[in-house]
C-alpha positions as CSV (number, residue, x, y, z in Angstrom):
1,X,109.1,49.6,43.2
2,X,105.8,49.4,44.8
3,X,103.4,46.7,44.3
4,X,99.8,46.9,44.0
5,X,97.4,44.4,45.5
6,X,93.6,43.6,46.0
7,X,92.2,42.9,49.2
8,X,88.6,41.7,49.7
9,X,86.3,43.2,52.5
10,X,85.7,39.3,53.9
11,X,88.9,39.2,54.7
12,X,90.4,36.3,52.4
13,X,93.9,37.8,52.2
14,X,96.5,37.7,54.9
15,X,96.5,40.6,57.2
16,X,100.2,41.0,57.5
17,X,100.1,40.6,53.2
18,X,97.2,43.4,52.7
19,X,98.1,46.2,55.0
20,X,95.8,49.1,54.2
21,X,97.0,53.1,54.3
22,X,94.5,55.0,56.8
23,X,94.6,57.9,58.9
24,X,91.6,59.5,61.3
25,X,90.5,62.5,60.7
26,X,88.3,65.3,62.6
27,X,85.1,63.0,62.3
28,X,86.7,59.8,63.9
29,X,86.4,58.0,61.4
30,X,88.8,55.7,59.6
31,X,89.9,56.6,56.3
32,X,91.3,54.5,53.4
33,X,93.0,55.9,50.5
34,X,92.5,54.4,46.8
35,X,95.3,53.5,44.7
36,X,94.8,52.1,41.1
37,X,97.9,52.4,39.3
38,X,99.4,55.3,38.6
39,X,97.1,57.0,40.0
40,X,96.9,57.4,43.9
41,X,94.7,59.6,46.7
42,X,97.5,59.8,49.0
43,X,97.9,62.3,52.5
44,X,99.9,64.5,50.0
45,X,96.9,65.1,47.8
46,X,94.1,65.2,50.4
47,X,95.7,68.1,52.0
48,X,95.9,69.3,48.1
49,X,92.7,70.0,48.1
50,X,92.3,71.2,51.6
51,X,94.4,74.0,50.7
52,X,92.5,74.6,47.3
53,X,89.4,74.9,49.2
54,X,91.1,77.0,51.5
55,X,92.4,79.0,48.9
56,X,88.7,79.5,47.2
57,X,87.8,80.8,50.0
58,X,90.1,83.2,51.0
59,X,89.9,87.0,50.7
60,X,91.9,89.2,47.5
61,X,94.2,90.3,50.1
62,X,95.1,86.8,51.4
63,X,95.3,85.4,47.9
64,X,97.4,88.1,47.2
65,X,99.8,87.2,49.9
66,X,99.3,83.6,49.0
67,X,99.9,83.3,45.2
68,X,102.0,86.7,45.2
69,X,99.6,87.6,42.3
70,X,97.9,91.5,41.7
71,X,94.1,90.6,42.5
72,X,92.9,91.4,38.4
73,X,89.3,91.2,39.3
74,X,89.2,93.5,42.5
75,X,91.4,96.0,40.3
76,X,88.8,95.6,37.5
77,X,85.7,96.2,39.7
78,X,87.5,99.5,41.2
79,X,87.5,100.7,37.6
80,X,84.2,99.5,36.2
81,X,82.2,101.4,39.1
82,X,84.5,104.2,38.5
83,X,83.8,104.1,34.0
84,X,79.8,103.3,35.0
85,X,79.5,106.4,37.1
86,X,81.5,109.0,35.2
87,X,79.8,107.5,32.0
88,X,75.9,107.4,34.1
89,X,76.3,111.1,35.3
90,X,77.3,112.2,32.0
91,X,74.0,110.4,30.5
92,X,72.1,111.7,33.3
93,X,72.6,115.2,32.5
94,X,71.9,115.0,29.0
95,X,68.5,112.8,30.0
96,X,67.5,115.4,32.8
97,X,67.8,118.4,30.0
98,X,65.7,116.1,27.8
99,X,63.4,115.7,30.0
100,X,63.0,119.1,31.1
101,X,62.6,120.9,27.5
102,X,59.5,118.7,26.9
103,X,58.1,119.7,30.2
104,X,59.1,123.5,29.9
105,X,57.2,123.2,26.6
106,X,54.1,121.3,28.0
107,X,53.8,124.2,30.4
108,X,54.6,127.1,27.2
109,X,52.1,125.5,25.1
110,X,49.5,126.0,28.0
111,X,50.5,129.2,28.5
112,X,50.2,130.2,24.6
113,X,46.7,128.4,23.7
114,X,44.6,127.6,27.4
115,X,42.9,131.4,27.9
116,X,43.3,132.1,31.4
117,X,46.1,129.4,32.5
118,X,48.1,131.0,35.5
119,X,51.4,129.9,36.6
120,X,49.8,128.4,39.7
121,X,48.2,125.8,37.7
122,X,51.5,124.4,36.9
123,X,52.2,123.6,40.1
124,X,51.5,119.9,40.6
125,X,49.0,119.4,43.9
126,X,47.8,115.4,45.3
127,X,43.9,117.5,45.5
128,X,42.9,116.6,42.0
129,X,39.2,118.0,42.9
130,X,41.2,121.5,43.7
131,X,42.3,123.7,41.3
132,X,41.0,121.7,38.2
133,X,41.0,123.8,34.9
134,X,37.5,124.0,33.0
135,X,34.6,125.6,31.5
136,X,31.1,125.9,32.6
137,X,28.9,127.6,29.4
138,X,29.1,127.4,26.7
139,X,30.6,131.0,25.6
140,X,33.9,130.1,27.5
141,X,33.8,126.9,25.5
142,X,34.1,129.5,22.4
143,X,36.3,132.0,23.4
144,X,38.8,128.9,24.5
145,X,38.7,127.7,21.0
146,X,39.0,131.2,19.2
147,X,42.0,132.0,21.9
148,X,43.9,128.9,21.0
149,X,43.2,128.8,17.1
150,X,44.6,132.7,16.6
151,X,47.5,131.8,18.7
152,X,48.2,129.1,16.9
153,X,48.3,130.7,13.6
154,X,50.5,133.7,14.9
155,X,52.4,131.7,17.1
156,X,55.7,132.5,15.1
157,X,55.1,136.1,16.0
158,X,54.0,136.1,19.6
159,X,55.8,132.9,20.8
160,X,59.4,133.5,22.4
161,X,60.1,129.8,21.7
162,X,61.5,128.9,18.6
163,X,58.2,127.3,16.8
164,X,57.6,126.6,13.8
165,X,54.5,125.2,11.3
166,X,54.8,121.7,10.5
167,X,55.0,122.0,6.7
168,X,57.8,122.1,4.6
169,X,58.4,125.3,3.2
170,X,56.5,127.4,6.3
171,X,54.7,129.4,4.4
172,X,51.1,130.6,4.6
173,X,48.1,129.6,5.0
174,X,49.7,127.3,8.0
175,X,48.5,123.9,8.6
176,X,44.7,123.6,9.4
177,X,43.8,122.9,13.1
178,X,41.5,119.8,13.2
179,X,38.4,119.7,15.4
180,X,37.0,115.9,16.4
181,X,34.4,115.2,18.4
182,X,33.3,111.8,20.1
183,X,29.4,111.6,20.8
184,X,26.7,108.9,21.0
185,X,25.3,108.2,17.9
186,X,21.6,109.4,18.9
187,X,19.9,110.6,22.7
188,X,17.7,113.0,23.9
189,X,18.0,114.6,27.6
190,X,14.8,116.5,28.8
191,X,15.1,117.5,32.1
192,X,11.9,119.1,32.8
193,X,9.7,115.4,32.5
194,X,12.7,113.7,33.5
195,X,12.6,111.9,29.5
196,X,16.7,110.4,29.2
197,X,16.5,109.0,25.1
198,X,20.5,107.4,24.4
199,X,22.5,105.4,22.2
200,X,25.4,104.3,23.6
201,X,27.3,103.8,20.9
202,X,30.1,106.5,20.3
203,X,31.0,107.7,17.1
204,X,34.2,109.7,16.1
205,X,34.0,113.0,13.7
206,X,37.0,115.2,12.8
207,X,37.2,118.1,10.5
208,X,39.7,121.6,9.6
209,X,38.9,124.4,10.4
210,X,40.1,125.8,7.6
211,X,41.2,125.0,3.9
212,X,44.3,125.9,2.2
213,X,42.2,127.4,-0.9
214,X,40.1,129.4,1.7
215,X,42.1,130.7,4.4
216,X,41.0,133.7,5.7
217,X,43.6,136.2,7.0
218,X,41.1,137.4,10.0
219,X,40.7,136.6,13.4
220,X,39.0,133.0,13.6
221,X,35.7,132.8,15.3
222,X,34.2,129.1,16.4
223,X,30.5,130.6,16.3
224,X,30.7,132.2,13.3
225,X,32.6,129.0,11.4
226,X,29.9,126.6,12.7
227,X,26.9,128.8,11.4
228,X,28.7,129.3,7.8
229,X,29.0,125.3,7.9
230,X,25.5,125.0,9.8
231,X,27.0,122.7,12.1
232,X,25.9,122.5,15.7
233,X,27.2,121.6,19.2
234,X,24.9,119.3,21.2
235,X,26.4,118.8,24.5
236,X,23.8,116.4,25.8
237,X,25.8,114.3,23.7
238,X,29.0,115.4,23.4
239,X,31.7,113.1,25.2
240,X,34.7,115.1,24.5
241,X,35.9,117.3,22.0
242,X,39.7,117.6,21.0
243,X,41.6,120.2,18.9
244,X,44.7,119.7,17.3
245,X,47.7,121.0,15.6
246,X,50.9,120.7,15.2
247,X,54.7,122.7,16.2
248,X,57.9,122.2,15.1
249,X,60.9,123.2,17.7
250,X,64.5,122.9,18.0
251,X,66.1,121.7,21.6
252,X,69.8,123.4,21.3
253,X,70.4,122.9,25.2
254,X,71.9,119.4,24.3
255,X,74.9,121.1,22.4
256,X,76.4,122.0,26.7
257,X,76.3,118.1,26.9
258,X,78.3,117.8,23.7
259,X,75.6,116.1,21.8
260,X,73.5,117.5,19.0
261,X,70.6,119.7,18.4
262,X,67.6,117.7,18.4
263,X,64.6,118.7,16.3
264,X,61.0,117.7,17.2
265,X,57.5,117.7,16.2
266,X,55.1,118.4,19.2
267,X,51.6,117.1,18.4
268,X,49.2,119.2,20.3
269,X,45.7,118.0,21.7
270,X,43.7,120.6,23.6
271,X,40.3,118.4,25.4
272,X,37.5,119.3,26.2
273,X,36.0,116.2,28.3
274,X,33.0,115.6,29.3
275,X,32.2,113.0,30.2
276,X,31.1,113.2,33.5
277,X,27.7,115.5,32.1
278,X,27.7,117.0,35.2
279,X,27.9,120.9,33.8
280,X,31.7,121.1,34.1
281,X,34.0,120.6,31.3
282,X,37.6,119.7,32.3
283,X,40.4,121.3,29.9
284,X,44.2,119.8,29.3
285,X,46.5,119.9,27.0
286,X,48.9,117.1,26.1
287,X,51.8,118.0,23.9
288,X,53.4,114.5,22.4
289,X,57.0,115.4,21.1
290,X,58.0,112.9,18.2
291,X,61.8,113.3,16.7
292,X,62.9,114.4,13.5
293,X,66.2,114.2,12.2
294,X,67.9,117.2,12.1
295,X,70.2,119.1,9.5
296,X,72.5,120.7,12.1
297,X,75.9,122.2,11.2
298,X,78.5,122.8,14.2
299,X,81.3,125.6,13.3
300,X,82.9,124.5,16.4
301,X,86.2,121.4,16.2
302,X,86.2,121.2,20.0
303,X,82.3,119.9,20.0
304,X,83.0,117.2,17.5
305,X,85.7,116.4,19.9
306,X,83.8,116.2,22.6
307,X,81.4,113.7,21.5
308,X,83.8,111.1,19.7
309,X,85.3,110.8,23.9
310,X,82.2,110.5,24.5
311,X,81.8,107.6,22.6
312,X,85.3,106.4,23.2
313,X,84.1,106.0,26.8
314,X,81.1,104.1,25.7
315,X,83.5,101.7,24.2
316,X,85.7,101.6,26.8
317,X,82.9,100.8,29.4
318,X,81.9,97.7,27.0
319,X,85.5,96.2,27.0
320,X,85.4,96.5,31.0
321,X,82.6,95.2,31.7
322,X,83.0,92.6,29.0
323,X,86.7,91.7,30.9
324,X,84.9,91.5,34.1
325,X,82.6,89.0,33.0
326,X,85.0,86.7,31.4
327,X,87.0,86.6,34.8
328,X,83.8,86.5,37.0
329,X,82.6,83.6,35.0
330,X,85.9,82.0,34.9
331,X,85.7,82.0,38.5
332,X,82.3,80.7,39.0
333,X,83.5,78.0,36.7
334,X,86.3,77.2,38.7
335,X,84.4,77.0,41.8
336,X,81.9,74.5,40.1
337,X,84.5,72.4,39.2
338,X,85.8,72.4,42.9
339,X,82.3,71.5,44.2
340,X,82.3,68.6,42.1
341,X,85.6,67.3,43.3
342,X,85.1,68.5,47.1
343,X,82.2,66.4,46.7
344,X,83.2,63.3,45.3
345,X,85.8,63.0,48.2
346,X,83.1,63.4,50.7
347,X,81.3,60.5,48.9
348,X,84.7,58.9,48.8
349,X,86.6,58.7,52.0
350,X,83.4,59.9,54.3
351,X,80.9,58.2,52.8
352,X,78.4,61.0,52.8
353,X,78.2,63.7,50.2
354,X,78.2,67.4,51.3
355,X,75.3,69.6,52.5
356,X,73.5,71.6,50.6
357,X,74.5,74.6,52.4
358,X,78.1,73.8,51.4
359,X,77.9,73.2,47.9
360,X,75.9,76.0,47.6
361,X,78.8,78.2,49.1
362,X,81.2,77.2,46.1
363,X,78.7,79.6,44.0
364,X,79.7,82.6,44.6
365,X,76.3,85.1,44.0
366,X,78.2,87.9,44.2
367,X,79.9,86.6,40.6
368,X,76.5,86.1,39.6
369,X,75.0,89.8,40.0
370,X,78.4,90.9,38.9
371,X,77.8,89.5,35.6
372,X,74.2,90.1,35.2
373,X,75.4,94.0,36.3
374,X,78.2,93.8,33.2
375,X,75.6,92.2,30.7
376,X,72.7,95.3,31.2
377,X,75.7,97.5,30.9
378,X,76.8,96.2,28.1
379,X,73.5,96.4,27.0
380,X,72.9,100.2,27.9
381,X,75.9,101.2,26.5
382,X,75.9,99.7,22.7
383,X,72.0,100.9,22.6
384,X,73.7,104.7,23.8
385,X,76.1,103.9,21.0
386,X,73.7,103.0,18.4
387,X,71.3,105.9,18.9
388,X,73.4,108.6,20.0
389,X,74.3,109.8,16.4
390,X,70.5,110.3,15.5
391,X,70.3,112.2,18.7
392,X,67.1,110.6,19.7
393,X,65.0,111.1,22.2
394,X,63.5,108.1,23.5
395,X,66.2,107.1,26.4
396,X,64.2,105.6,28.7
397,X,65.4,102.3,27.6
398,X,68.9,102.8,27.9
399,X,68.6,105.0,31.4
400,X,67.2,102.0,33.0
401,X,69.7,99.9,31.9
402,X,72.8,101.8,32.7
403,X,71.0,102.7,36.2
404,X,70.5,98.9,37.0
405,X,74.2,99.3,35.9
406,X,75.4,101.4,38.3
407,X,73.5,100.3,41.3
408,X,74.5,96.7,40.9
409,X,78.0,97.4,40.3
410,X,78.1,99.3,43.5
411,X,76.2,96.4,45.0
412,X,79.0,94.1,43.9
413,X,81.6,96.3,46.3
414,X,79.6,94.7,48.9
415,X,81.7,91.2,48.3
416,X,84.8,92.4,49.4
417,X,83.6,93.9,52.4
418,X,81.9,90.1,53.4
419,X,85.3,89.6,53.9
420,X,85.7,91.5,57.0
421,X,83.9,90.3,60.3
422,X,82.8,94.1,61.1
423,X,81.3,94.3,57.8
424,X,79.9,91.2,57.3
425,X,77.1,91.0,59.5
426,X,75.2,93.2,57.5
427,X,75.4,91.1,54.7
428,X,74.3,88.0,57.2
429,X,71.9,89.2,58.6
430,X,69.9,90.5,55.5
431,X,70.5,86.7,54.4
432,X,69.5,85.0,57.4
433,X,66.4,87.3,58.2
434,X,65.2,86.9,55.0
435,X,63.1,83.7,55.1
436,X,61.5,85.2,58.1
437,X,60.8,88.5,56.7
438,X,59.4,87.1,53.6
439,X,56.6,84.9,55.8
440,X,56.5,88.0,57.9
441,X,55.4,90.4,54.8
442,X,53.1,87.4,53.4
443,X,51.1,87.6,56.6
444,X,51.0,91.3,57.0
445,X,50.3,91.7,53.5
446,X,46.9,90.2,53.8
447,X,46.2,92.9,57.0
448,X,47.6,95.5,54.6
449,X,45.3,94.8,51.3
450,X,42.5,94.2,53.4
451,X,42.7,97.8,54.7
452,X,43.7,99.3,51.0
453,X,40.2,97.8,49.8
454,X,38.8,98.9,52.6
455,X,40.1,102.2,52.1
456,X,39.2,102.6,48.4
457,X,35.4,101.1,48.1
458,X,34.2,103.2,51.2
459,X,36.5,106.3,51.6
460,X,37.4,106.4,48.0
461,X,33.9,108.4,46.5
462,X,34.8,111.5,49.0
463,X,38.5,111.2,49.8
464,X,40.6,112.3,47.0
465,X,43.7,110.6,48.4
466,X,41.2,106.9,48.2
467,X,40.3,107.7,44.8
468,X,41.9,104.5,43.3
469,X,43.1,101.1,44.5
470,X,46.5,102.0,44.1
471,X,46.4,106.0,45.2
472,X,44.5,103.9,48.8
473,X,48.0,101.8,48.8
474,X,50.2,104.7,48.5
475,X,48.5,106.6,50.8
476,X,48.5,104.1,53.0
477,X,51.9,103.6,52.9
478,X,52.6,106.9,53.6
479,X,50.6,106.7,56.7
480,X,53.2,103.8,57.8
481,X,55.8,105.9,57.5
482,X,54.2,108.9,59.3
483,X,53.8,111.3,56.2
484,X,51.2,113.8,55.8
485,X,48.8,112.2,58.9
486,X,46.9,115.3,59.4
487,X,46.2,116.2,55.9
488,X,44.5,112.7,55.3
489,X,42.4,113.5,58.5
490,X,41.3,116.7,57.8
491,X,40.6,115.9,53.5
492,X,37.8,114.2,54.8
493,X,35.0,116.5,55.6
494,X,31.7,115.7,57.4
495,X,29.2,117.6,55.4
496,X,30.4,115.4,52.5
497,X,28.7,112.3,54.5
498,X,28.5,112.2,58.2
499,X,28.7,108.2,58.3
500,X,31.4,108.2,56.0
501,X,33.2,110.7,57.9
502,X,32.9,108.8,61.4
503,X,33.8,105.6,59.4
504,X,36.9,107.2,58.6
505,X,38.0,108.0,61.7
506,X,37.5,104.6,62.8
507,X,39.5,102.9,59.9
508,X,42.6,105.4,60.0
509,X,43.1,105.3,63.6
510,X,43.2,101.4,63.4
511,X,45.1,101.1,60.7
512,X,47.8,103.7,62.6
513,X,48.0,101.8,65.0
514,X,48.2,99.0,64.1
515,X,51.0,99.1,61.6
516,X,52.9,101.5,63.3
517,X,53.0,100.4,66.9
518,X,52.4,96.5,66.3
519,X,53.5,95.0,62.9
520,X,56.2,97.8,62.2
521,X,57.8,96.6,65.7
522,X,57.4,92.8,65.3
523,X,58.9,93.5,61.6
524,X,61.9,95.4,63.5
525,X,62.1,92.8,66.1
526,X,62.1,90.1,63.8
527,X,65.4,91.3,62.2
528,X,66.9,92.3,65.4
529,X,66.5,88.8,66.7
530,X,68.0,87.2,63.6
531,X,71.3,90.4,64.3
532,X,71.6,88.9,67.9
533,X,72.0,85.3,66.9
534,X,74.5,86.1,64.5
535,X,76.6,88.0,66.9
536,X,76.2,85.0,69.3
537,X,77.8,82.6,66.5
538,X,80.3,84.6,65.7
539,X,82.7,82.3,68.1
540,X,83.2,79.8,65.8
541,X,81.2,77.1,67.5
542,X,78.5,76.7,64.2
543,X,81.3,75.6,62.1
544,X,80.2,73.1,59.4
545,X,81.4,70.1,58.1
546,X,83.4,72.0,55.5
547,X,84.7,74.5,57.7
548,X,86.1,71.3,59.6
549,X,87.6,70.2,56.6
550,X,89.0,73.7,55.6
551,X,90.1,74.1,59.3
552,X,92.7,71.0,59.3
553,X,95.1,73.3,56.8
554,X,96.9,74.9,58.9
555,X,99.1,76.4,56.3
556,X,98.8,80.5,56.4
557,X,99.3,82.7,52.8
558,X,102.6,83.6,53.7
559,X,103.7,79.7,54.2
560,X,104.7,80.0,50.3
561,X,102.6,76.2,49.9
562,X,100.0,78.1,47.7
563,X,102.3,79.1,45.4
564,X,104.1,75.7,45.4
565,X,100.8,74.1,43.5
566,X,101.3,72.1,39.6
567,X,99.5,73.5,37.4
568,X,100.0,70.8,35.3
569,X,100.2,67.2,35.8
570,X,97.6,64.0,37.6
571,X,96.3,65.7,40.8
572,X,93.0,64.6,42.4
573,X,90.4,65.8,39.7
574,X,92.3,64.2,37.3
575,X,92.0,61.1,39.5
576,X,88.2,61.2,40.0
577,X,87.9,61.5,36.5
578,X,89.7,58.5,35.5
579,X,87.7,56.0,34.0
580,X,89.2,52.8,36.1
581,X,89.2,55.0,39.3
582,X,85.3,55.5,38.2
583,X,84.6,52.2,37.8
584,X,86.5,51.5,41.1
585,X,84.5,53.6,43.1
586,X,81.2,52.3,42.4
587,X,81.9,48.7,44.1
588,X,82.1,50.3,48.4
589,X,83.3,46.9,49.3
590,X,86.7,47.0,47.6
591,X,90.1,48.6,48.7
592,X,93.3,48.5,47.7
593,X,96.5,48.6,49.5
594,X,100.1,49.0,49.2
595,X,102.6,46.2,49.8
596,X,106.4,46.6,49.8
């Protein structure tokens, strides 16, 4: 039997009584192992914990080969990025049709009730100045408001869309149209003697068109309704005037995504603005589509089908990405508690504690965005679950989420690869360059905003591509990437303001220039130089104090030693957390030794 025994640091026991256990290891330095008891930090269990570190780190293939185990959590990934994309596309395509009936309507509705609207002013164009729809007198004003009233009320005749009045039985006289105008309060504007007489202060006025007790079958004229209700228009005053009404449609292009009709009320605001009082009177019309629920009946089994796999999918994506969560975090939970005890022997045996870098590596980050990628899909899903059987309409919500989703969970493939030297140094160098880039883009952020104001206080008045602080950034950012150079050269005309125009020159060639030939190539080069020391280290020689420790187990997966490990029993966790071992370790100037 072994017998344990004290011996002081002074050296009052016999030397040839108190022999101590030590070894040297990689940092020459002697090393004395703690007994107390039962428990003991002998060779057998330092090397223990060499090869769970060892192990920790390791790739699924090795720990495979080590433990003779099927890698769960690589197996799970595989099939959570292959659930999130089937299950994103499918959404997607729903979403997109969505999306595209409310547009397709926008552009009818124009069509139907904007006299004059041509197929080229759907066409989306950066020139906002160009090809602006509006009115200059005051009969167009007129015959735009008698055009969209008499469409209105035989828009179940004329319209190929399936429209509707928004009342309940649909049946005549329809639903007023509603006429508001904003306005000051009181002014005066005589030109000739140059007299301006305002009150700013707006007021707000809305009122039908028609009555239900007095509908008139006839075609509707504006002039002739404001003399019978001697109203008139001042347009020295006038801010804007709106008219609305209201549609009821049915989207049916959702039943090819195996979801149901969806029935909606579009809100219709034709606007008159202006504002501006400068003769010309911009015209738009907004078209908000609000859901209603729908009494739909589907004569077909195979559609009812259909969506219940849809929402068995759902389902099935929640108890994946649930699963890979609970084994992420077990992991990251694992490697926490390994820290702590990597640590403590540090403190221990080396008397120093671990760096910062190292501790930090037994927190895997990749586990991290795995589990924040499984909690927003998660997310997505139950809210795709919850409002999927009202059909509705608002999924901007849930899109976002699942698309964070899906791009983090093909992010998270990115961990295995680290594994590999050939792939890895993508992954190191966007980690290493990082600190530098980030001062980089601090610095070149000031150039950058200095230019954008710049941009949008002097160019901003005759440029329409300056027209706002954030239109100057995006232009400007364009610019950096060499799109549309000419066009923002030649949008600026000199009969607009000849300083202005030479001003311009001046600030885009500069800021060309500069961001292209200088800071784009010290950004480039700052990365580059940050790829080249990596490949330089890649030898081996910047090995930490960790990798030392690692590097003494020289035991390979197949050596069968990994699968050899208790998973029950005292082992060197169990040791540090001892409470006599604890209370041992806080006096440095004891040891203990072994005596036959």
């Amino acid at each position: 039997r072994e017998m344990v025994g004290v011996c002081n640091m002074e050296g009052e026991n016999d030397e040839d009584e108190c022999k101590l256990i030590t070894s040297h290891d990689s940092y020459q330095r002697q090393q004395t192992y703690c007994t107390l008891g039962d428990n003991m930090a002998t060779p057998h269990m330092e090397e223990k914990l060499r090869r769970r570190v060892k192990f920790f780190f390791m790739n699924p293939c090795e720990k495979r080969r080590a433990k003779g185990k099927v890698p769960w959590k690589l197996g799970v990934q595989f099939l959570k990025i292959v659930m999130l994309t089937v299950q994103l596309v499918l959404f997607s395509y729903y979403q997109f049709g969505m999306v595209n009936f409310e547009r397709d309507n926008k552009s009818s509705f124009r069509h139907l009730f904007l006299d004059g609207w041509e197929r080229d002013d759907d066409t989306p164009t950066y020139d906002k100045y160009h090809g602006t729809y509006a009115i200059y007198t005051t009969q167009a004003f007129y015959q735009h408001i008698d055009y969209a009233v008499n469409h209105y009320r035989n828009v179940e005749d004329e319209a190929i869309g399936s429209y509707g009045f928004d009342s309940i039985n649909n049946t005549l006289p329809p639903p007023p149209v509603t006429l508001c105008q904003k306005r000051y309060s009181s002014g005066m504007l005589i030109p000739f003697n140059d007299t301006v007489v305002v009150n700013t202060t707006s007021v707000t006025e809305c009122v039908d068109l028609w009555k239900t007790d007095t509908y008139n079958h006839s075609l509707f004229s504006i002039e002739q309704w404001l003399t019978d209700n001697n109203l008139t228009i001042q347009w020295d005053r006038i801010i804007n005037l709106k008219l609305k009404f209201a549609l009821k449609c049915i989207h049916l292009e959702a039943l090819d995504y195996s979801f149901l009709p969806d029935c909606y009320r579009f809100n219709i605001v034709i606007t008159f603005d202006n504002h501006g009082h400068n003769g010309k009177v911009n015209v738009d019309l907004e078209a908000e589509a609000t859901y209603i629920h729908c009494t739909a009946t589907i004569l077909n089994e195979k559609f009812d089908n259909q969506h219940k796999w849809l929402v068995v999918l759902d389902a099935f994506v929640i108890l994946v990405c649930a699963v890979s969560s609970i084994l992420c975090i077990r992991s990251l939970r694992r490697g926490t508690r390994l820290k702590v005890d990597t640590d403590k022997f540090f403190q221990q045996y080396y008397a120093k504690r671990l760096s910062w870098q190292d501790r930090v590596r037994f927190i895997d980050f990749w586990y991290v965005m795995i589990v924040c990628n499984d909690v927003l899909t998660i997310m997505g899903s139950s809210l795709k679950i919850a409002v999927a059987p009202e059909a509705h309409h608002n999924y901007d919500i849930c899109s976002i989420l699942l698309g964070f989703g899906v791009m983090l969970a093909w992010f998270g493939i990115l961990r295995y690869l680290t594994f590999f030297a050939n792939y890895n140094i993508l992954i190191l160098t966007l980690k290493s360059s990082l600190p530098n880039v980030l001062r980089f883009c601090l610095c070149a952020g000031f150039i950058y905003f200095g230019f954008a104001f710049f941009g949008w206080a002097v160019l901003g008045p005759y440029h329409y591509k300056f027209q706002t602080l954030s239109i100057s950034s995006e232009a400007m950012f364009s610019l950096i990437n060499g799109d549309d150079m000419f066009a923002t050269f030649e949008a600026m005309s000199p009969e607009s303001s000849p300083l202005v125009w030479f001003f311009s020159r001046i600030y885009l060639y500069i800021f060309i220039s500069l961001f292209i030939y200088v800071v784009l190539s010290l950004f480039i080069a700052v990365i580059m130089d940050t790829y080249e020391n990596i490949k330089a280290s890649r030898d081996g020689t910047d090995l930490t104090e960790l990798d030392e420790f690692m590097k003494q187990c020289t035991d390979c997966p197949e050596s069968g030693k990994f699968r050899a490990e208790p998973t029950s029993g005292c082992n060197l966790c169990c040791c540090f957390e001892n409470t006599r071992l604890t209370s041992f370790m806080t006096d440095p100037f004891t040891q203990v030794t072994v005596v036959n």
